[in-house]
N, C-alpha and C positions, 0 to 999 in steps of 0.2 A: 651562365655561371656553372662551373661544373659541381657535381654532384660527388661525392663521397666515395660510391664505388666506380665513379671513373679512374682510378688508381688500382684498380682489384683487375686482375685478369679473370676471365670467368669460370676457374679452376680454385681462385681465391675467394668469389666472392660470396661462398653460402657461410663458407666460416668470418670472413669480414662482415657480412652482414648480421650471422649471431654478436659477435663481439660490440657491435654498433647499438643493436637490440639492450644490451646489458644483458646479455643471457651467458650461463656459465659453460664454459669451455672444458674437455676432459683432456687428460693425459696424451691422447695419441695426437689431439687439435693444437696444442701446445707442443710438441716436437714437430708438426708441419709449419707450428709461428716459426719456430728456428732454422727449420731448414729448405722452405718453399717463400718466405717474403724476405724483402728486403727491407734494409733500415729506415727510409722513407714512409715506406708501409707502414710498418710498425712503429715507428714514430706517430702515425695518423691513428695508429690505434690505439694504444697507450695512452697519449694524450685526451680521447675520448674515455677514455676509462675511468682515468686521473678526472678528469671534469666533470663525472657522475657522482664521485667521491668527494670534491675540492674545491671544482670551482676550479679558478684562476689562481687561488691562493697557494703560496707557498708559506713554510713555518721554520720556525729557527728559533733558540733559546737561548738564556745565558746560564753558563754553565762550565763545572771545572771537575777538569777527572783527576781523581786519586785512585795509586796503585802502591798498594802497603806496600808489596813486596814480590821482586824476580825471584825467588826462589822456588822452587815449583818441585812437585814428586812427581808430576809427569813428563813425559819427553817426548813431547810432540813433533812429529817430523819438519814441520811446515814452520815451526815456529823459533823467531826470533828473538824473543825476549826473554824466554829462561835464561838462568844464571848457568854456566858451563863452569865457573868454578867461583871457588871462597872471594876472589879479587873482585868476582863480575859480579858478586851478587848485593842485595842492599835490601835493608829490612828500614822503617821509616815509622819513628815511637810515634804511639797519638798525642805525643808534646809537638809532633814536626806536621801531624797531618792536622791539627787545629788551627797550628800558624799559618798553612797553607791556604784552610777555606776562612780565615780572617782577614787573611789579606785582599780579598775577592767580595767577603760574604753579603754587602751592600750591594754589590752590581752581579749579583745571580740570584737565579731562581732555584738552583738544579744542583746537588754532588753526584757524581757516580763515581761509584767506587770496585773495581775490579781487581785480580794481578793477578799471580801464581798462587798454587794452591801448596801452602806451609802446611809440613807436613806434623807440626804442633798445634796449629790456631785452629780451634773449634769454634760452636756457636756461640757459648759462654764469651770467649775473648772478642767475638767481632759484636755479639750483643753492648756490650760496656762500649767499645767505641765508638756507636751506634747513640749508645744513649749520652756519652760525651758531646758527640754531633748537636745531637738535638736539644741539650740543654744548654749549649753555646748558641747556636743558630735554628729555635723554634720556626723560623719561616722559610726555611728548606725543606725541599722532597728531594728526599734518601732516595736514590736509585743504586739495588749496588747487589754483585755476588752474580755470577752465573748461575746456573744449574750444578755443575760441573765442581765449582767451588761449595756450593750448599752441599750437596750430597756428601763430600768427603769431609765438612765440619761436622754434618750428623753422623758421622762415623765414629769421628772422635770425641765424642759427647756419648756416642751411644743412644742419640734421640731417633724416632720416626721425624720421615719427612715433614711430613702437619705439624707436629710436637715445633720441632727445629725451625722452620718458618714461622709457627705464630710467637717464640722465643723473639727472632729477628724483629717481627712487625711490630709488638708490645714495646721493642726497644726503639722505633722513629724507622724502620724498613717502608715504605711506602711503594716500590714496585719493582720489577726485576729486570735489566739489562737480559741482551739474547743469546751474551757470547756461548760459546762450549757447544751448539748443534752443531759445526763443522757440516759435514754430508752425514745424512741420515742411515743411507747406504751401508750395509755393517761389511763388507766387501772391500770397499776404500775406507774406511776407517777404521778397519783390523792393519792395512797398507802406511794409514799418516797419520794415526793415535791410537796403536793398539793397547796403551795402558789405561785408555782413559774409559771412561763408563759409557756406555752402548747411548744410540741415538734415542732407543724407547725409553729410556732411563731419563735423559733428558727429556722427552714429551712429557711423559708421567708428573716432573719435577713441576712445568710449569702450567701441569691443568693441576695438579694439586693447588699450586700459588693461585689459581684465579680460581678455583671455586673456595679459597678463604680468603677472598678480596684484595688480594695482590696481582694486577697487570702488569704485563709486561713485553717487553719487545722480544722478534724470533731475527733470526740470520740463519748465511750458509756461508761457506769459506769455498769459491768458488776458482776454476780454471788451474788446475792442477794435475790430478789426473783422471778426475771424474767425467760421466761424459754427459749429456746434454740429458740424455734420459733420465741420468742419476738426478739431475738438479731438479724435474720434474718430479720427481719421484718424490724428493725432497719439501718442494711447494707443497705436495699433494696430503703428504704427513700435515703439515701445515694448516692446509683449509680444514683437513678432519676433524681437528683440536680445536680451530678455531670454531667451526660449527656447532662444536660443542660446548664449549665453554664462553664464547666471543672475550677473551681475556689479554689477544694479544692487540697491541697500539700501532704498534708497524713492525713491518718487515724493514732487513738490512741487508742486500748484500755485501758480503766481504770478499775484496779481489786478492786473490795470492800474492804475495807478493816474493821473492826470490831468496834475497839475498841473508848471508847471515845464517841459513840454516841449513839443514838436511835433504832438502830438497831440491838446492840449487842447481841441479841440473836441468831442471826443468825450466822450460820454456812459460814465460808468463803471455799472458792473452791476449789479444790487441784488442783494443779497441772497438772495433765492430762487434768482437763477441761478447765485450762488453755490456755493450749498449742492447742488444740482442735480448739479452739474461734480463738486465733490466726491465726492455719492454716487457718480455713476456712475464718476469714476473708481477708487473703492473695486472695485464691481464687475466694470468689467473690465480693470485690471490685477491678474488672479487670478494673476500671477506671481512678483508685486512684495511683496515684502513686508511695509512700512511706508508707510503716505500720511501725510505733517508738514503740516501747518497751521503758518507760517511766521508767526509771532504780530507780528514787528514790521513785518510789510506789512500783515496783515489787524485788528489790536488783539485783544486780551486775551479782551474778550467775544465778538468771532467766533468767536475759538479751541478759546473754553470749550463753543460751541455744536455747533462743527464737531467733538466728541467725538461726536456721535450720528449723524452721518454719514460714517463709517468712520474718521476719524483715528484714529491712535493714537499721534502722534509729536506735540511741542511746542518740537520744535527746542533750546534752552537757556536757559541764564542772556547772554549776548549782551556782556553787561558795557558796556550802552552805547559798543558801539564800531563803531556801521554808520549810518551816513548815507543810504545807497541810496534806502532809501523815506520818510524824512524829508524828503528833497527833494523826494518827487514829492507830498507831502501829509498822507502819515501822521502823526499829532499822537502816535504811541506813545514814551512813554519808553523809549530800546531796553536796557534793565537790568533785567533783573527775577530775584529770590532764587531759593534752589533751594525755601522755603520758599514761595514765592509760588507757583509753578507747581507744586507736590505738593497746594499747596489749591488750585487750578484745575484740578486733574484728580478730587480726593477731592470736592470741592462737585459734579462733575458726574455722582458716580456711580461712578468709574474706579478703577482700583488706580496710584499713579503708580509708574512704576519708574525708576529711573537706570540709564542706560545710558553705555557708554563709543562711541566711534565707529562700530563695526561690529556692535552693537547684542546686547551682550555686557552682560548684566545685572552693575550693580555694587554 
């Protein structure tokens, strides 16, 4: 029977063999993952990773996104869902966003709630329909607000960060979505969001959240024009925070997606570097607990694949209600059964489990 490092060439195998160990990998070990193994490889190592962490289980939720509103004061290059004008844009009263988690609120666990950041809605405004939320449907966890979007309600309130966040959380807030870290990198994010608030602004936002007992999930918005180091660079911010605070749930990458915006000239990533990014970020956020494969940016059969390279999370049932990456391209139907994604975990091998928000078997 062969052994483990019979697949290591013996230039790979002191770092295969740490990663086997469960011992932590640095920055420059993590760019020879990406540019000295192959997908095979790293497939074998990820998956070990994921099984020090998981087990055989994979997780998945029911769950339905709400996004008040395309309207946005920033103008992200990369992005697809801003409003470009009065005809494109749509703001949605909390008369339309209660009908929406009503029509659902029996067969989920989960709301999250993100969009553009209105250049009138403070804390004050998304607290009230927060606490609307929760005095319709007590038996939901609130997930909702980037960094990105919090930071610029505390603007307009004029609150501190803490003040503004424990405002949210008194009102049914229970954890924070990852969106808005884009690349940490202030270099490429002066390039494909230079109005939006720096990477450290975003870290700050969410070790504040978790040292007053708000978790929450991190991402990268990856293949663009960043380069392999940047994304490490990026992890690495990452583990930091997490070390210190252990406040984050999982990691997310997020793949560019083209179309529809600023950026379209850009060549989007195949596959391989896909799944590359993946592993390694399996690898080295040995902190983090969960990597989600985010099915309706990547489709169904990425997702299915992206279970052998360290995912263990599949995000939810979605209930067709996000727009985000439909706009930029993705042809995924974003609804999909709690039955559909227990056979997309069981076809690929996996044990599917349901989880509730903070990753509490249900």
């Amino acid at each position: 029977m062969k052994t483990i490092n019979t697949y290591f060439d013996p230039e790979q195998q002191t770092l295969a063999e740490k990663i086997i160990a469960n011992q932590r990998i640095d920055e420059d070990e993590a760019l020879q993952l990406f540019e000295q193994f192959d997908l095979p490889q790293l497939a074998i190592l990820a998956t070990q990773r994921k099984k020090q962490l998981s087990g055989d289980k994979v997780y998945y939720n029911r769950n339905i996104h709400i996004e008040p509103t395309n309207i946005c004061v920033y103008n992200c290059r990369f992005c697809s869902y801003r409003a470009n004008s009065e005809n494109d844009g749509y703001i949605l009263p909390t008369e339309k966003i209660i009908d929406k988690i009503s029509a659902v609120a029996d067969n989920i666990t989960e709301v999250h709630i993100t969009g553009g950041v209105h250049p009138e809605w403070g804390i004050y405004f998304f607290s009230d329909i927060l606490k609307q939320i929760k005095n319709r449907f007590p038996h939901l966890h609130i997930k909702a607000f980037t960094a990105v979007e919090i930071a610029y309600m505390c603007n307009i309130d004029k609150l501190e960060i803490t003040e503004g966040l424990n405002i949210l959380k008194q009102a049914g807030l229970a954890s924070l979505p990852g969106g808005g870290a884009e690349i940490f990198d202030e270099s490429v994010r002066n390039k494909i969001s230079p109005e939006k608030p720096s990477g450290q602004l975003w870290l700050n936002i969410h070790r504040i959240a978790h040292l007053n007992g708000l978790p929450s999930n991190a991402t990268m918005l990856f293949g663009h024009i960043e380069s392999r180091a940047q994304r490490i660079g990026h992890f690495s911010a990452l583990r930091s925070l997490q070390d210190e605070t252990h406040g984050f749930n999982c990691f997310i990458p997020l793949k560019f997606r083209r179309k529809n915006n600023s950026m379209s000239d850009i060549d989007e990533t195949n596959i391989i570097e896909d799944l590359k990014t993946y592993a390694v970020a399996r690898i080295f956020l040995d902190n983090i607990p969960h990597l989600k494969a985010y099915w309706p940016a990547v489709g169904r059969d990425f997702a299915q694949i992206s279970l052998n390279y360290g995912v263990d999370d599949l995000d939810g049932t979605i209930n067709d209600s996000t727009t985000i990456y439909t706009r930029a391209g993705s042809s995924e139907n974003t609804n999909m059964s709690t039955a559909e994604l227990k056979h997309l975990i069981s076809t690929a091998g996996f044990i599917s489990i349901e989880r509730d928000s903070l990753y509490n078997e249900i």
